[in-house]
MILO-388560 format. One record per residue (C-alpha): residue number from 1; chain; x, y, z. Coordinates in nm, 2 decimals, padded with zeros to 4 digits, m for minus. Layout:
BEGIN
R seq mol      u      v      w
R NUM   A      X      Y      Z
...
//
This chain:
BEGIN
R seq mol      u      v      w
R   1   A  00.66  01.67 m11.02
R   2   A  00.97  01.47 m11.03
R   3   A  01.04  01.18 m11.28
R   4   A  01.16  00.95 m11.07
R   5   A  00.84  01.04 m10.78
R   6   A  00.64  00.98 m11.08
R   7   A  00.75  00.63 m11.21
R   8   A  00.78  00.54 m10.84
R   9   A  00.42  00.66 m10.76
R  10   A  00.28  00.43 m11.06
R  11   A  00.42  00.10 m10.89
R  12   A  00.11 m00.07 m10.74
R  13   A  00.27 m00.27 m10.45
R  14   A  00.44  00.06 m10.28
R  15   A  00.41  00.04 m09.92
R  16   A  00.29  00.41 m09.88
R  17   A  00.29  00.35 m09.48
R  18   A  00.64  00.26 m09.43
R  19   A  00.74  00.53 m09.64
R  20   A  00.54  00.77 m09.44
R  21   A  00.67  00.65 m09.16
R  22   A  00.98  00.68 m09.25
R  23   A  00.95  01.03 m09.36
R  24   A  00.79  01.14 m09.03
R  25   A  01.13  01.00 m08.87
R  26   A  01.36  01.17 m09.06
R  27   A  01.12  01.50 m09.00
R  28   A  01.15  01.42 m08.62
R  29   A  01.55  01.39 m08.67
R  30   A  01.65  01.66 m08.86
R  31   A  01.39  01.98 m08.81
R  32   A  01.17  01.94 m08.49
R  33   A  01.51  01.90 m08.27
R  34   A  01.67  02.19 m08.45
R  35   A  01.38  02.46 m08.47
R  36   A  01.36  02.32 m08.08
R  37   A  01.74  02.42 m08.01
R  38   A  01.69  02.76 m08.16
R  39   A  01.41  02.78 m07.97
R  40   A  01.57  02.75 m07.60
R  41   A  01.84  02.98 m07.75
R  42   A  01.59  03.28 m07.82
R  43   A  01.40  03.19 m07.49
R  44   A  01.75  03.22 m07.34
R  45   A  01.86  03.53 m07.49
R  46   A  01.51  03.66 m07.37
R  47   A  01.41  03.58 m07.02
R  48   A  01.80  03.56 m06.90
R  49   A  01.71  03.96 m06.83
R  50   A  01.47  03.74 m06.51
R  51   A  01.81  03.65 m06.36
R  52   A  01.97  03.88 m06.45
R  53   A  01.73  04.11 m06.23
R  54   A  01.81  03.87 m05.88
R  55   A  02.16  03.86 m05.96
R  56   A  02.19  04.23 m05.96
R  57   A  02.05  04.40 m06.28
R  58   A  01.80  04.63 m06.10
R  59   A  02.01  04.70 m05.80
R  60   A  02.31  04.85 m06.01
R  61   A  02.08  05.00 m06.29
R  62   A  01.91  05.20 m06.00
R  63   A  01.54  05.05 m06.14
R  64   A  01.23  05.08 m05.96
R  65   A  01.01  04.75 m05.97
R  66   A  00.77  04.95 m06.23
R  67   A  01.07  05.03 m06.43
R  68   A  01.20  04.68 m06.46
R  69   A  00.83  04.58 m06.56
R  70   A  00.86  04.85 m06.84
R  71   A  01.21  04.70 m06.96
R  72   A  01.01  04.35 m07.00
R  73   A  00.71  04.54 m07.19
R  74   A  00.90  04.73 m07.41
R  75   A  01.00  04.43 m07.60
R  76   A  00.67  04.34 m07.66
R  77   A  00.65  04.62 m07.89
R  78   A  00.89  04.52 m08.09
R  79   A  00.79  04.20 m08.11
R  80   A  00.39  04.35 m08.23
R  81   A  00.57  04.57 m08.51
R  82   A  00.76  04.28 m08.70
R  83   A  00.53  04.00 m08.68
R  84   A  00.29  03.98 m08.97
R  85   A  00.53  04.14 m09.20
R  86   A  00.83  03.87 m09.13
R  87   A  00.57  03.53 m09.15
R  88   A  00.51  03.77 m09.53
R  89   A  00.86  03.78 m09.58
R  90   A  00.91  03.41 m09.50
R  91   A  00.61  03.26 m09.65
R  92   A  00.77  03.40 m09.97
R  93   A  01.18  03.31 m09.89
R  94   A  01.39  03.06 m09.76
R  95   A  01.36  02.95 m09.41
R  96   A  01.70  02.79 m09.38
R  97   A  01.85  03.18 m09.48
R  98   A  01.59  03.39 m09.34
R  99   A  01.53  03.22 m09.01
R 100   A  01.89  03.22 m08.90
R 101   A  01.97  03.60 m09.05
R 102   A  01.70  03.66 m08.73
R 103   A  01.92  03.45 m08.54
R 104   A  02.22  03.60 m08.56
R 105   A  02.03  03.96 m08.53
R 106   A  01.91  03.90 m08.18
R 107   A  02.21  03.72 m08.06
R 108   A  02.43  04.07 m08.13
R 109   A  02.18  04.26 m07.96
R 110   A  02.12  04.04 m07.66
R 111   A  02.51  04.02 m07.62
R 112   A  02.54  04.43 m07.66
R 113   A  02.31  04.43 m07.32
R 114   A  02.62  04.39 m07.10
R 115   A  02.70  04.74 m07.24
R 116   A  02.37  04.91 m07.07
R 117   A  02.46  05.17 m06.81
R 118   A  02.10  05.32 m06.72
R 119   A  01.73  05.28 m06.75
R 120   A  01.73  05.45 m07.09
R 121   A  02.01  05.24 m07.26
R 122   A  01.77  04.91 m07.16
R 123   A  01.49  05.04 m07.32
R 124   A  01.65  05.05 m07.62
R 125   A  01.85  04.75 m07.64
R 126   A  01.48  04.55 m07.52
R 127   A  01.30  04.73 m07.81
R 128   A  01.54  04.59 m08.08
R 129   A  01.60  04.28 m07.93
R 130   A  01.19  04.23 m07.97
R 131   A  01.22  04.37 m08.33
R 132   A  01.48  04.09 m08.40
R 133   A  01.30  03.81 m08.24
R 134   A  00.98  03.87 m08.33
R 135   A  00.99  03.64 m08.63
R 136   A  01.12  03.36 m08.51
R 137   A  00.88  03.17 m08.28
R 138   A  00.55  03.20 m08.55
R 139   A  00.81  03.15 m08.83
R 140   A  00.94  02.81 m08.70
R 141   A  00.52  02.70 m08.58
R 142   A  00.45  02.77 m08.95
R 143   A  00.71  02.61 m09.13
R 144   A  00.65  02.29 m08.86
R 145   A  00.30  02.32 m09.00
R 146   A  00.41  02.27 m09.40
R 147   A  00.55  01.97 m09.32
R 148   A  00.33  01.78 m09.04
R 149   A m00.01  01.62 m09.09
R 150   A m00.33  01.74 m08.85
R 151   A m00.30  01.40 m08.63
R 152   A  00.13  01.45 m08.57
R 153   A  00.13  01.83 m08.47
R 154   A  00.04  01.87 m08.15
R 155   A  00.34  01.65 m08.00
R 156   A  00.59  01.85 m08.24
R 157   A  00.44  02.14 m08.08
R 158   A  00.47  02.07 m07.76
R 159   A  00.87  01.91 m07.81
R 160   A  00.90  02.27 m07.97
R 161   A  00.76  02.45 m07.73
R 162   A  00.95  02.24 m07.43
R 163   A  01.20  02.50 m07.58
R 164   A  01.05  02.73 m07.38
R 165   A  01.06  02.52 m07.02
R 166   A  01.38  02.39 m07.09
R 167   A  01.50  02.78 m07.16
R 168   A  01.38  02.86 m06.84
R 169   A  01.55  02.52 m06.68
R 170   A  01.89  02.54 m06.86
R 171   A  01.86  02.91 m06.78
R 172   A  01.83  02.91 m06.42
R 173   A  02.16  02.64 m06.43
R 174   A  02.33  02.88 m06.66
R 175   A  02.28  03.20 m06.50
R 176   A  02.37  03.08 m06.17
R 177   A  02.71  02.93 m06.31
R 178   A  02.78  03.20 m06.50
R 179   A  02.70  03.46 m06.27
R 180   A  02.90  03.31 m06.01
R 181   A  03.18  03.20 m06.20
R 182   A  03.21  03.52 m06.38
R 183   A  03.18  03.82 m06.10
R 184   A  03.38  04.05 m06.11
R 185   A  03.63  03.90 m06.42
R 186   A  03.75  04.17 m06.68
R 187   A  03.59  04.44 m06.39
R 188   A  03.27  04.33 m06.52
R 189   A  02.93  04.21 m06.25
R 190   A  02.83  03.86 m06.34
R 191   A  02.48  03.97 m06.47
R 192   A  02.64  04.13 m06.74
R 193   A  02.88  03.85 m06.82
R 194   A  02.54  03.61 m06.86
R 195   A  02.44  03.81 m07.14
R 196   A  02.75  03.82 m07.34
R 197   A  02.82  03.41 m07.30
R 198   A  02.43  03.35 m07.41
R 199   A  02.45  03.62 m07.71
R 200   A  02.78  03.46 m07.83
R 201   A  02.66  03.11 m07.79
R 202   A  02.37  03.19 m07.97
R 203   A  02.58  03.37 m08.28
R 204   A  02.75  03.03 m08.34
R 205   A  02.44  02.82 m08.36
R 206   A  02.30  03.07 m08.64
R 207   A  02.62  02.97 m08.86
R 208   A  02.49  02.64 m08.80
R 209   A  02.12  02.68 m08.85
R 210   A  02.21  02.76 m09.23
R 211   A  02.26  02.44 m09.29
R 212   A  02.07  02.22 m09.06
R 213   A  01.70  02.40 m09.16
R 214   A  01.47  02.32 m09.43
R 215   A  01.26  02.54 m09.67
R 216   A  00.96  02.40 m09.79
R 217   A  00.83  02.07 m09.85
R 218   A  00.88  02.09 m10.19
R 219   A  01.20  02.22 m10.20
R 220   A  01.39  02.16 m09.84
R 221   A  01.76  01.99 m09.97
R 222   A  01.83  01.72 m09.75
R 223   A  01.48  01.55 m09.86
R 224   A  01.53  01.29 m10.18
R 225   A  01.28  01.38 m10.47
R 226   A  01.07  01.11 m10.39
R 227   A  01.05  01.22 m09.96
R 228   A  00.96  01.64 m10.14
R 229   A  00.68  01.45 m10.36
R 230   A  00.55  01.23 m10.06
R 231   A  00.57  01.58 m09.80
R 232   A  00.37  01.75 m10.07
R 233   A  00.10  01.49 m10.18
R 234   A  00.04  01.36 m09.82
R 235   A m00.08  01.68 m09.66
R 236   A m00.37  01.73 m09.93
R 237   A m00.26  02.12 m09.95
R 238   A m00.36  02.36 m10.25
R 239   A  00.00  02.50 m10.44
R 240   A  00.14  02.83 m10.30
R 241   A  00.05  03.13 m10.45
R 242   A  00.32  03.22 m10.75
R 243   A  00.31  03.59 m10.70
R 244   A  00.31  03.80 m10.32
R 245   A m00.08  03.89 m10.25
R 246   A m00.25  04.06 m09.97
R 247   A m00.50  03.80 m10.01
R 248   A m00.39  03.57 m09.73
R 249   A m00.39  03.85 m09.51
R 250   A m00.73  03.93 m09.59
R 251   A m00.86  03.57 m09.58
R 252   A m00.71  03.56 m09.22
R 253   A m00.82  03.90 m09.09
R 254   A m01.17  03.79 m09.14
R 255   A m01.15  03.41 m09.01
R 256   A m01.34  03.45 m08.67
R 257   A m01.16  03.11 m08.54
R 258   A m00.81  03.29 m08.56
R 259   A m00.96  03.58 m08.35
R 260   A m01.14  03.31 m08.11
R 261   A m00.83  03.15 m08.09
R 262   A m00.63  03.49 m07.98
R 263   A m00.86  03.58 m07.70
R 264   A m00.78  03.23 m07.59
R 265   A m00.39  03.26 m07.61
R 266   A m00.42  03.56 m07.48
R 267   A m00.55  03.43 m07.19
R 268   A m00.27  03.18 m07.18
R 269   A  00.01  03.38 m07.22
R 270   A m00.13  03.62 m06.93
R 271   A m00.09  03.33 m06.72
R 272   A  00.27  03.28 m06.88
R 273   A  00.39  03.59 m06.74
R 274   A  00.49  03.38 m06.54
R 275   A  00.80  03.32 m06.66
R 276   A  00.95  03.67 m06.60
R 277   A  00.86  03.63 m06.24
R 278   A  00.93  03.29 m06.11
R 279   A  01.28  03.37 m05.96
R 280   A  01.10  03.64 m05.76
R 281   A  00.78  03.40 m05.69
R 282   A  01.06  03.13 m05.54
R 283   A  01.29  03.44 m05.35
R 284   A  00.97  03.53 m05.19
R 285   A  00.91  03.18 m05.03
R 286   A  01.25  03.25 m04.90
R 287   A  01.51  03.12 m05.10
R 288   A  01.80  03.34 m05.17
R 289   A  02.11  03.32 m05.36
R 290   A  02.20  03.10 m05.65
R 291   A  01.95  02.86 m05.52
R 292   A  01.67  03.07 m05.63
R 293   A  01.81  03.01 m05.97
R 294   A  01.81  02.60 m05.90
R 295   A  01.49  02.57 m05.74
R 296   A  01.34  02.72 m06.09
R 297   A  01.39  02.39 m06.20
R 298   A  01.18  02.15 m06.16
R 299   A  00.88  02.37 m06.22
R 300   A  00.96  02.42 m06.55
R 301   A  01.09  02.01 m06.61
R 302   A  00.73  01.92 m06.46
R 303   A  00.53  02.21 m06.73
R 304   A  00.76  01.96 m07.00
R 305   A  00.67  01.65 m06.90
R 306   A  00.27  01.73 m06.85
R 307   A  00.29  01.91 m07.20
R 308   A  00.42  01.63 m07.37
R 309   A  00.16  01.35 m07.24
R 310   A m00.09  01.56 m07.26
R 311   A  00.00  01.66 m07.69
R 312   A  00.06  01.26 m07.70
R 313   A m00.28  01.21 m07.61
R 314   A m00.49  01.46 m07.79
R 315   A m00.31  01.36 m08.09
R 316   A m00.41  00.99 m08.06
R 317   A m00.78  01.09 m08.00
R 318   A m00.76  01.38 m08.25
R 319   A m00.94  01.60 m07.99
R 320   A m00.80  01.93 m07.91
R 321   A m01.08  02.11 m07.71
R 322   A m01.11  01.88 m07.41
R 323   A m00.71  01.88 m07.31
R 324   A m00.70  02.28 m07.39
R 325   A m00.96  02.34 m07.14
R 326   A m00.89  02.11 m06.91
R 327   A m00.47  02.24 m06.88
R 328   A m00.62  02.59 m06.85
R 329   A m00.87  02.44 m06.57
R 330   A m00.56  02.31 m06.39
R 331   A m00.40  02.65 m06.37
R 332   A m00.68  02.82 m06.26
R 333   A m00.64  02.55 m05.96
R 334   A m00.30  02.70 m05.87
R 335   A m00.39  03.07 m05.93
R 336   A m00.67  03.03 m05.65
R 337   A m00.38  02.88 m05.42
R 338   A m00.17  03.19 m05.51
R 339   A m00.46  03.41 m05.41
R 340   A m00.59  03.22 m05.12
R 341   A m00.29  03.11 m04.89
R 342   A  00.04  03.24 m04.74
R 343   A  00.18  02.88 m04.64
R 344   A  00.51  02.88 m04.83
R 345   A  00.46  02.50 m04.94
R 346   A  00.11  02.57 m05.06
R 347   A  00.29  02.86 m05.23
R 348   A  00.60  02.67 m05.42
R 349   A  00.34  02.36 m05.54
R 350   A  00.13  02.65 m05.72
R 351   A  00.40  02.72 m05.96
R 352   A  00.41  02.38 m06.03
R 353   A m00.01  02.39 m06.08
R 354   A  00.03  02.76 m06.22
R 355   A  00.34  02.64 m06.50
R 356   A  00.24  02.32 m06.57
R 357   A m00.14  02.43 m06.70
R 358   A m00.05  02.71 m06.85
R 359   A  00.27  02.58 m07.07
R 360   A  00.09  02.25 m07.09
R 361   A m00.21  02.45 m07.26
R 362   A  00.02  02.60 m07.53
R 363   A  00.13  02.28 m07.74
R 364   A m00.24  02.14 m07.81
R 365   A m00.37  02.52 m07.84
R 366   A m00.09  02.54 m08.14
R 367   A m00.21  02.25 m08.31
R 368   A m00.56  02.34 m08.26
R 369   A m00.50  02.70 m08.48
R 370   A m00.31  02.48 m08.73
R 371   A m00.59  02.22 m08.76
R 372   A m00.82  02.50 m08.80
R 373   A m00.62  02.71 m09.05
R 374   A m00.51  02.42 m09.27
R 375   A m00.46  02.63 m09.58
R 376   A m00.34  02.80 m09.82
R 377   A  00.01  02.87 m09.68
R 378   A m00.04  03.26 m09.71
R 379   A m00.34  03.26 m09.46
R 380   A m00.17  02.99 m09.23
R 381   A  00.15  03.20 m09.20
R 382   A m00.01  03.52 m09.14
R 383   A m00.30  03.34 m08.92
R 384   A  00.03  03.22 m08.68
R 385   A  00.17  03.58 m08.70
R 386   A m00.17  03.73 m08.62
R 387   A m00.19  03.53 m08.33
R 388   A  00.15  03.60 m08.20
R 389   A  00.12  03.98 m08.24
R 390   A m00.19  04.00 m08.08
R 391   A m00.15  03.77 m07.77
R 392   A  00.19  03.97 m07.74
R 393   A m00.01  04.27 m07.58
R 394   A m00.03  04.03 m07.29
R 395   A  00.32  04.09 m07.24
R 396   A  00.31  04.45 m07.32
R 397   A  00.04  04.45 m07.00
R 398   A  00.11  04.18 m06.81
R 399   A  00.46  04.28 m06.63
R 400   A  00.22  04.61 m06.53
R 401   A  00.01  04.35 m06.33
R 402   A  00.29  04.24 m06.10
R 403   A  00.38  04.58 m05.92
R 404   A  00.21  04.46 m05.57
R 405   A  00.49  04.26 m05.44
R 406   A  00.52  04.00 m05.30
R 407   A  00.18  03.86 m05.33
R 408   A  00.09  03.98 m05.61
R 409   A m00.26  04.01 m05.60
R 410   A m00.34  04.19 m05.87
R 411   A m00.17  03.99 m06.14
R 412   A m00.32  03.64 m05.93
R 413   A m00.72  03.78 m05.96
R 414   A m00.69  03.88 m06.36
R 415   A m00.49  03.56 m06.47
R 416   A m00.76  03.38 m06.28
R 417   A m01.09  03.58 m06.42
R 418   A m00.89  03.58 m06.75
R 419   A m00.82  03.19 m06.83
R 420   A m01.20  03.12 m06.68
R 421   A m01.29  03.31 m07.01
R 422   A m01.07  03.09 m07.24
R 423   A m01.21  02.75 m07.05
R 424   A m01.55  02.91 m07.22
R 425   A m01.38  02.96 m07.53
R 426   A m01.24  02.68 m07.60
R 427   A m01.59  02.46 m07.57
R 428   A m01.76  02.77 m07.77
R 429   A m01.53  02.70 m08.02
R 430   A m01.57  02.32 m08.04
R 431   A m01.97  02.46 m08.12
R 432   A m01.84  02.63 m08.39
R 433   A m01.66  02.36 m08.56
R 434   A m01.90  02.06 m08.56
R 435   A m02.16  02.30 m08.73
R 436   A m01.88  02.37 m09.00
R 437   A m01.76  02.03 m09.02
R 438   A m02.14  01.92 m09.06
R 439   A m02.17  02.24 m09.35
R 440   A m01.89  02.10 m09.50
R 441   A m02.04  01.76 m09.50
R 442   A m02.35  01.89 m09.65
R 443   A m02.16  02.03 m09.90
R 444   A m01.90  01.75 m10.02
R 445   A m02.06  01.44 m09.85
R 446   A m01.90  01.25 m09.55
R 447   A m01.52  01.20 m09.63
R 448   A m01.43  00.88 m09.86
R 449   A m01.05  00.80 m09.69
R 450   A m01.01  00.75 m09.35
R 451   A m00.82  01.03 m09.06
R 452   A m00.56  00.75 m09.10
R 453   A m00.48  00.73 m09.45
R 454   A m00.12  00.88 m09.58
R 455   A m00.27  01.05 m09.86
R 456   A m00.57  01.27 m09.86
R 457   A m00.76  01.15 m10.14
R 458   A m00.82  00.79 m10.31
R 459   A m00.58  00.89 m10.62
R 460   A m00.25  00.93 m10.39
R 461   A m00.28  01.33 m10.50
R 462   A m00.41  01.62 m10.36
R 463   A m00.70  01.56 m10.47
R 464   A m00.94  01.85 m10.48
R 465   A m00.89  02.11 m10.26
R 466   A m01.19  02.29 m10.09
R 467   A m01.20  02.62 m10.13
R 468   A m01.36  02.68 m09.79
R 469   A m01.04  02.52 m09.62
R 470   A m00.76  02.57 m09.85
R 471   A m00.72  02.19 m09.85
R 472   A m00.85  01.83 m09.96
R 473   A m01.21  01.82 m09.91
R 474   A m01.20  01.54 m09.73
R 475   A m01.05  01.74 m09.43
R 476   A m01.25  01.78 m09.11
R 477   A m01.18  01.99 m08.85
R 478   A m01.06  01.84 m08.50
R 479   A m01.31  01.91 m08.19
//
């Protein structure tokens, strides 16, 4: 530990609270806007292939409808492959080099797409790009995990993962600017030019990310010694192992709340195949043009908002289960109208319904795995991975549900059957955890500091860390 922590640590009248505080806001400053940024860029240089389709991709590429759903699949692969082994390679590196080496990676590749002639050549250039982005989304959820207490995460999550709605905002804006503005220039259709202005953008912000992204707690550069020593102490977390071990993937493999929790964001991310489809959802009601683009919009600002009030809320009452459910529940709502009704108004308010549940779901749902994988940072890392591989397959099958245009049908009835599963889930999982929160009590007695307290244990340390948890064992897990 540092000297200077340490002689600072032994002076009695140290308001612990404001430094906390204050360390939370530089936290909020500095990483969850940037992991955020990078965020809408990968989402960008990933579903921009969605307007690219409407703005002429599939017509000039000759694809069939079940062609253009394998194009989106075959990057799921990709994505499966590198997961668990990059959250190994990062748990054990530097996030501020390895993070934006991916960066830079995928931004090449997404630009190279303007260069695909045929159905073949997109294949290929999907499969890679999924190699190359696989590791960034459950790199940048774990290394938000390192640093944030149980009770903060869930709104970090959700600002993160507003990445993803604001991707699919900014990219409707984009692509029908660019797309419009750009026909035809250098002899080139303005589909292609959308991918060669987002990979080059992207590129930039890589250089960037070197500098602006932190390691670890205990080593991330633009923290003083005494902010590392307060990151470390407050989060009640056992050291990182010295050496690489296969233990942490073993400790995860057999946790059965990480494979509850899959079946559930599986579920989730079904219902998020949305995404790839909402410019054809809106063209259907009978918009056309660059308006299809627009009218993308405010669906995904609305998913943003509702996310973020619901994340503010669940972390206030440190309750997870109840707002998971209940943003699932609300999708289900718009899933029945998509099955149920042709009125084109009906229609247009059940992507709001549809969007807004499922993408509202994903925030708390992230916290929730975080809260219930606390430690040690081997297990957490690969337990993120694990999830994100897994739940991937629904993007592997999902495009192959939406092959019935221009209902739909298909896709509608499985999302539907599919999340009424999770909303089970989730309250079988809150089961699950106030029988181990009682063991643990049982086993360690009812906690001595309160949820609120900066450090985990009466001595301002640590404290000792429960082997069944990987943490302090005052730690509880949130229902």
């Amino acid at each position: 530990m540092d000297e200077k922590a340490v002689s600072i640590e032994s002076i009695e009248d140290v308001d612990w609270e404001a430094r906390e505080k204050a360390l939370v806001r530089k936290l909020d400053r500095r990483l969850v806007p940037m992991l955020t940024f990078l965020y809408i860029c990968q989402r960008l240089d990933n579903s921009n292939i969605g307007n690219a389709k409407v703005a002429g991709l599939q017509a000039d590429l000759g694809l069939s409808n079940s062609q253009y759903s394998w194009a989106i699949s075959i990057y799921t692969l990709g994505v499966i492959a590198m997961q668990v082994p990059s959250n190994m390679i990062l748990e054990r590196t530097k996030p501020s080099l390895y993070l934006p080496i991916l960066i830079a990676t995928w931004s090449v590749i997404s630009a190279l797409t303007c260069l695909v002639q045929d159905y073949k050549g997109l294949l290929l250039v999907r499969l890679f790009l999924g190699i190359a982005e696989a590791g960034y989304w459950p790199g940048a959820v774990f290394v938000l995990s390192t640093f944030y207490k149980p009770k903060e995460i869930a709104m970090r999550n959700s600002i993160f993962y507003c990445g993803n709605w604001l991707s699919g905002a900014l990219g409707g804006a984009f692509a029908g600017a660019i797309v419009s503005g750009m026909e035809g220039v250098g002899g080139m259709r303005g589909w292609r030019w959308l991918f060669v202005i987002e990979g080059c953008a992207t590129f930039v912000v890589a250089i960037f990310a070197i500098w602006a992204l932190p390691n670890y707690p205990a080593t991330t550069r633009w923290l003083t010694p005494e902010e590392r020593d307060l990151a470390v102490r407050r989060l009640g977390q056992g050291k990182p192992k010295e050496k690489f071990s296969l233990s942490g993937l073993k400790a995860a493999l057999i946790d059965y709340k990480i494979w509850v929790f899959i079946v559930i964001f599986m579920a989730i991310q079904t219902g998020g195949q949305l995404n790839y489809f909402m410019p054809t959802f809106i063209q259907n009601i009978g918009y056309t043009g660059s308006t299809t683009q627009y009218m993308t919009i405010p669906v995904y600002l609305f998913a943003a908002i509702l996310s973020l009030i619901v994340s503010l809320f669940s972390d206030r009452q440190q309750t997870r289960s109840w707002y998971i459910a209940g943003c699932m529940s609300l999708a289900l709502v718009g899933y029945v109208f998509q099955i149920s009704t042709t009125n084109t108004a009906l229609l247009f308010f059940s992507l709001f319904l549809c969007g807004g549940g499922v993408w509202a779901s994903l925030g708390v749902s992230l916290a929730w795995l975080g809260d219930c994988v606390p430690g040690p940072r081997d297990k957490k890392a690969i337990g993120f991975a694990l999830l994100n591989m897994i739940s991937q397959l629904s993007n592997f099958y999902g495009p192959q549900l939406y092959t019935n245009p221009p209902r739909y049908l298909v896709a509608n009835i499985v999302i539907l059957v599919y999340m009424s599963i999770g909303v089970f889930l989730c309250l079988g999982l809150r089961l699950l955890l106030i029988r181990a929160n009682r063991q643990l009590d049982a086993k360690y007695g009812e906690p001595t500091v309160q949820k609120e307290s900066v450090f985990p244990d009466e001595d301002h340390d640590v404290g000792e860390v429960a082997p069944e948890t990987g943490v302090n064992k005052n730690f509880r897990y949130l229902l």
